[in-house]
MARLUM-909671 format. One line per field, with one value per residue (C-alpha): residue number from 1; residue in three letters; x, y, z. Coordinates in nm, 4 decimals. Each point is the difference from the previous one (the first is absolute). Example, Ala and Ser with C-alpha at 12.3 -4.5 7.8 and 13.67 -1.06 7.14 Angstrom:
# residues 2
resi	(1; 2)
resn	(ALA; SER)
xx	(1.2300; 0.1370)
yy	(-0.4500; 0.3440)
zz	(0.7800; -0.0660)
//
This chain:
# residues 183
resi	(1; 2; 3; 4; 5; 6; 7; 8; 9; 10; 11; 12; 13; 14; 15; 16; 17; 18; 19; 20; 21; 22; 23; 24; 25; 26; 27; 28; 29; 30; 31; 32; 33; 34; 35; 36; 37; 38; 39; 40; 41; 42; 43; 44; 45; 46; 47; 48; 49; 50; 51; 52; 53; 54; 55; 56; 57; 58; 59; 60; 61; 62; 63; 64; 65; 66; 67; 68; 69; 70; 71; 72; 73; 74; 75; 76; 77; 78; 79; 80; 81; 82; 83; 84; 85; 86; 87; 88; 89; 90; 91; 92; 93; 94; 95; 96; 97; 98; 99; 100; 101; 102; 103; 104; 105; 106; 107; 108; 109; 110; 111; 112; 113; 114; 115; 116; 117; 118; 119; 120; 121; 122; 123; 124; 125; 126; 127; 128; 129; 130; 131; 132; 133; 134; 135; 136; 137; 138; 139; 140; 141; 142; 143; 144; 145; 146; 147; 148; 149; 150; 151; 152; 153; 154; 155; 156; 157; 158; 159; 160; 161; 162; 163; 164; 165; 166; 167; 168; 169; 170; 171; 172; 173; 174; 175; 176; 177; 178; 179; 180; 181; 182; 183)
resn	(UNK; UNK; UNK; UNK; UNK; UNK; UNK; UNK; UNK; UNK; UNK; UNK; UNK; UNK; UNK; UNK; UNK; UNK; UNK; UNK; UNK; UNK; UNK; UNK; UNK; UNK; UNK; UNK; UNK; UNK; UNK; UNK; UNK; UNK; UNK; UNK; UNK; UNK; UNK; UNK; UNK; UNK; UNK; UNK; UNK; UNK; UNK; UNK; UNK; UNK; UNK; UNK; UNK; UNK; UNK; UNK; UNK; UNK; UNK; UNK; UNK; UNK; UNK; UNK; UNK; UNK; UNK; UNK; UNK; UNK; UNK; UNK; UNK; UNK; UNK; UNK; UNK; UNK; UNK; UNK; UNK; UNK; UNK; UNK; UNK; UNK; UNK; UNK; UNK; UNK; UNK; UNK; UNK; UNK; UNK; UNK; UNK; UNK; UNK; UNK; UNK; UNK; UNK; UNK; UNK; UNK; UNK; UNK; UNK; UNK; UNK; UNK; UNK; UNK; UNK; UNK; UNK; UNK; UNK; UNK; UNK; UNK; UNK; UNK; UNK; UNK; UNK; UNK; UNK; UNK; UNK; UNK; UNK; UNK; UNK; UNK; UNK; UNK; UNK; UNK; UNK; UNK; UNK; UNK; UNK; UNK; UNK; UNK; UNK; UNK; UNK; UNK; UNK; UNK; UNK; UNK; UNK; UNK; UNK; UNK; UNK; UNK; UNK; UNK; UNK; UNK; UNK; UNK; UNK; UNK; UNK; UNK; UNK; UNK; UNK; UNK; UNK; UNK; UNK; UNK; UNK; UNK; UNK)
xx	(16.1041; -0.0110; 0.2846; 0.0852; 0.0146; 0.3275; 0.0974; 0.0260; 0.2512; 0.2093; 0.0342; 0.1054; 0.2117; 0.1697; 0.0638; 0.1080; 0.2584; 0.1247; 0.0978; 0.1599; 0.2308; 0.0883; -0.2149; 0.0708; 0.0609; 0.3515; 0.1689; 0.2000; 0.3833; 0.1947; -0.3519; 0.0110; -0.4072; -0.0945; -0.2391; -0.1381; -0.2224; -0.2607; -0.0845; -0.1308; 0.1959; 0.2982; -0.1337; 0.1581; -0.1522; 0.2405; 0.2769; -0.0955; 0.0041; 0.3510; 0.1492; -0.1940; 0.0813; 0.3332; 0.0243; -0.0488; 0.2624; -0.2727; 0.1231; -0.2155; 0.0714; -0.2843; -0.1052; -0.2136; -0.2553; -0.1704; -0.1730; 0.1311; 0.3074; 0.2647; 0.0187; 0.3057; -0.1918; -0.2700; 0.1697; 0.3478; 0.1545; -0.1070; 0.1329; 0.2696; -0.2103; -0.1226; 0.1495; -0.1711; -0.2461; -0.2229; -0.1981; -0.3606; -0.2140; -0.3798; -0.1068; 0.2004; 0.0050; -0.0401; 0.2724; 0.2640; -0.1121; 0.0457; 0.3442; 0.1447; -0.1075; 0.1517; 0.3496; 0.0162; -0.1331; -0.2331; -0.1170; -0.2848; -0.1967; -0.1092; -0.2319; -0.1403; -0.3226; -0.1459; -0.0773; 0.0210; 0.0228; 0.3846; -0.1384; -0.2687; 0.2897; 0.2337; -0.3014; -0.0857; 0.3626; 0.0701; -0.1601; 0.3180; 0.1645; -0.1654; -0.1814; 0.0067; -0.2502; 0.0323; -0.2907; 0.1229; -0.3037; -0.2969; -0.2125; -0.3527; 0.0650; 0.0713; -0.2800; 0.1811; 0.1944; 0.4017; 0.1312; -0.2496; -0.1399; 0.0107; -0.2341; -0.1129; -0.2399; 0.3552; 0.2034; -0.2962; 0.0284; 0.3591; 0.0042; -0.2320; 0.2305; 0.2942; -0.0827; -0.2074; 0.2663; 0.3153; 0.1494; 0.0621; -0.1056; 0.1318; -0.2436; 0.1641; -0.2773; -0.2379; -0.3058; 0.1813; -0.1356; -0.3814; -0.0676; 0.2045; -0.2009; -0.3264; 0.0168)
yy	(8.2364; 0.1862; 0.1709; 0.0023; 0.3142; 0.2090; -0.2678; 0.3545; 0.1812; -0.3035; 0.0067; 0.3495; -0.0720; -0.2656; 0.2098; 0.3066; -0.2615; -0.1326; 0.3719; 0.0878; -0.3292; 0.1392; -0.2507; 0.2445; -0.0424; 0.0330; 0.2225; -0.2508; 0.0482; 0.3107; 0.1208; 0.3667; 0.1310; 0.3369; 0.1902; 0.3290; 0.0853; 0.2398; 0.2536; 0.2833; 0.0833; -0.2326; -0.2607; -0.1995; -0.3520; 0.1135; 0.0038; -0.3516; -0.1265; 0.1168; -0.1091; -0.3634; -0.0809; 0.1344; -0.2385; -0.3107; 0.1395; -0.0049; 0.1067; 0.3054; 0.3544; 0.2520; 0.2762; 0.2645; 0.2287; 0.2715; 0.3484; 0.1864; -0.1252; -0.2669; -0.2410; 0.1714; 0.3087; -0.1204; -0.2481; 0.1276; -0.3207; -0.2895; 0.1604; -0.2143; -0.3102; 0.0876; 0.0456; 0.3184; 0.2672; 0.1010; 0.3451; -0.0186; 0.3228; -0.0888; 0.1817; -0.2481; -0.2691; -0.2816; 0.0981; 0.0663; -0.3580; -0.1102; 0.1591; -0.1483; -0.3661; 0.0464; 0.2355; -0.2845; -0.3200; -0.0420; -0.4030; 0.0797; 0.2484; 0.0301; 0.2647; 0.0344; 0.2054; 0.2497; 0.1635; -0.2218; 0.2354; -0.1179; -0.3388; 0.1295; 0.2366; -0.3798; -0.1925; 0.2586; 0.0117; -0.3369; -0.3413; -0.2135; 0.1232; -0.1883; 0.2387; -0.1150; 0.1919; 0.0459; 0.0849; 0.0831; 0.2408; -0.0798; 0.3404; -0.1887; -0.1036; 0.2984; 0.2513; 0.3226; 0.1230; -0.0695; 0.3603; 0.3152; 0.1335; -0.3530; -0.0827; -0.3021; -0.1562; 0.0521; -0.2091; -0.2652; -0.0082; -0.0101; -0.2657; -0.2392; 0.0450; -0.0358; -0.3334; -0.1479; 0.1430; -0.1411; -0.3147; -0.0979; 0.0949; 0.0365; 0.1023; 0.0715; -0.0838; -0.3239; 0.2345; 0.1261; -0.3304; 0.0732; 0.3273; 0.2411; -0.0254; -0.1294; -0.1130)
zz	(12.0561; 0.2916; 0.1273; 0.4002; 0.1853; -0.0189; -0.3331; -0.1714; 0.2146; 0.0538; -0.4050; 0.0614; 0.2665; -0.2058; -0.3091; 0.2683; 0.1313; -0.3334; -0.0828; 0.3547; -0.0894; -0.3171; -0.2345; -0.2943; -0.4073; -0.0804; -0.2722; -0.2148; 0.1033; -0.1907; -0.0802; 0.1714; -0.0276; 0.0341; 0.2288; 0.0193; 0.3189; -0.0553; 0.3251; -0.0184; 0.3250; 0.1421; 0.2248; 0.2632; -0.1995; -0.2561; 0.1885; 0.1304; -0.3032; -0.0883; 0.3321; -0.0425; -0.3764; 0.1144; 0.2653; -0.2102; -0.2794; -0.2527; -0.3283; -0.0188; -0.0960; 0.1582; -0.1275; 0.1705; -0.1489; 0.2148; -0.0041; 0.3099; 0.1732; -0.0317; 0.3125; 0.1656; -0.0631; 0.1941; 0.2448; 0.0314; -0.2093; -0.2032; -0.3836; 0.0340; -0.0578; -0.3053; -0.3037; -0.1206; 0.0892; -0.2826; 0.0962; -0.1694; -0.1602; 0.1937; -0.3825; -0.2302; 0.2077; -0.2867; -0.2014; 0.2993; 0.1254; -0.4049; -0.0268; 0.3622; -0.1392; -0.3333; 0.1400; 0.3066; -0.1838; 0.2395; 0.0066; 0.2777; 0.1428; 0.3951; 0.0862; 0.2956; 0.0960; 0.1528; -0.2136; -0.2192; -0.3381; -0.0725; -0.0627; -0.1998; -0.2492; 0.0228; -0.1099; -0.2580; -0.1479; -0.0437; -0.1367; 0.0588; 0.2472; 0.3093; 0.2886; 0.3550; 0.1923; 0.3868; 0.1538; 0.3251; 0.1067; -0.1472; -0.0479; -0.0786; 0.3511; 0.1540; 0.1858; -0.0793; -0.3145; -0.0479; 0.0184; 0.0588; -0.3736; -0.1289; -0.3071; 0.2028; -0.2864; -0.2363; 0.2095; 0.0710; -0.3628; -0.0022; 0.2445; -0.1861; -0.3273; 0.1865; 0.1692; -0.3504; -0.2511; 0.2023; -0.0851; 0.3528; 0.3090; 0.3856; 0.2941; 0.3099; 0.1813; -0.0285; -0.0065; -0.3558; -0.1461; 0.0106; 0.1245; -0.2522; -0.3278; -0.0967; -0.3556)
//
C-alpha cells in the first residue's frame, strides 16, 4: 500500500502531540522509582526534566551524575531539584557510575550525549539496570568535531555503541531516527 504524501510526519506529529498531552506510563501509586542522569556537564534538558516530572508530582527521586559542575554551579540554581549530586572520576568512570546505582538504588538510568561515553561506562556496568540513551547531538551528523582534540573516529564509535547497546532511546530531533547510525 502506498502511503500519501506527508502520512509520515502526521504519524510524527500525532505521537509528538500524544506526549505534549502527557500520554505517559504511570508508576503504580506508593511506588517511588529512581533516576540518575548522566552529563558529562549540567545541561539545561536536565533541569527540564526536574521542573516537568516535578510539575506532575511524579513519584520520582533524581539523581544527577556529572564530570565537571553541578547545575547551580553552572546555572546559578537547579540543585534543589534533585536529590543528589554524584561527582564522577572521567578515569573510573564504570565503577563511580556502579557505586551511585547501588549507594542510591538507582531503578533507571538517563544519559544523554554528546559525547556520548557516559552511556557507553552505564551500558558497560550494568545488564539489568535499564539505559536510556539521549541522543541530543548526533556527532555522525555533524561536519566538525565536538570539542577541539577530539578522537572523532572514538566517539563515532562511541556513538554507535551508545545508541545499539541502550535499552531505549530518545532523539531530540526527527533526523535522530535515520541519520545517527548506520547498522
Amino acid at each position: 500500500m502506498r502511503r500519501s504524501e506527508g502520512y509520515y510526519e502526521r504519524v510524527y506529529a500525532s505521537y509528538e502531540k500524544r506526549w505534549l498531552l502527557g500520554f505517559r506510563c504511570e508508576v503504580p501509586e506508593g511506588i517511588t522509582m529512581n533516576v540518575l542522569f548522566l552529563r558529562p556537564q549540567p545541561a539545561i534538558r536536565s533541569l527540564k526534566f526536574a521542573l516537568g516530572f516535578r510539575s506532575i508530582d511524579a513519584d520520582l527521586r533524581l539523581y544527577h551524575g556529572y564530570t565537571s559542575k553541578t547545575v547551580t554551579e553552572f546555572y546559578g540554581y537547579g540543585d534543589e531539584y534533585f536529590e543528589g549530586f554524584i561527582k564522577l572520576d572521567l578515569n573510573n568512570l564504570e565503577d563511580d557510575i556502579q557505586e551511585a546505582v547501588f549507594r542510591n538504588h538507582i531503578d533507571v538510568i538517563h544519559s544523554q550525549n554528546a559525547p556520548d561515553f557516559l552511556t557507553v561506562s552505564a551500558i558497560k556496568a550494568f545488564d539489568d539496570v535499564p539505559v536510556i540513551h539521549d541522543n541530543q547531538d548526533a556527532i555522525s551528523l555533524r561536519k566538525t568535531p565536538y570539542y577541539l582534540g577530539a578522537d572523532v573516529v572514538q566517539q563515532l564509535v562511541d556513538e554507535r555503541t551508545a545508541n545499539t547497546g541502550c535499552d531505549a532511546r530518545i532523539h531530540a530531533v526527527r533526523q535522530g531516527w535515520t541519520g545517527t547510525y548506520r547498522l
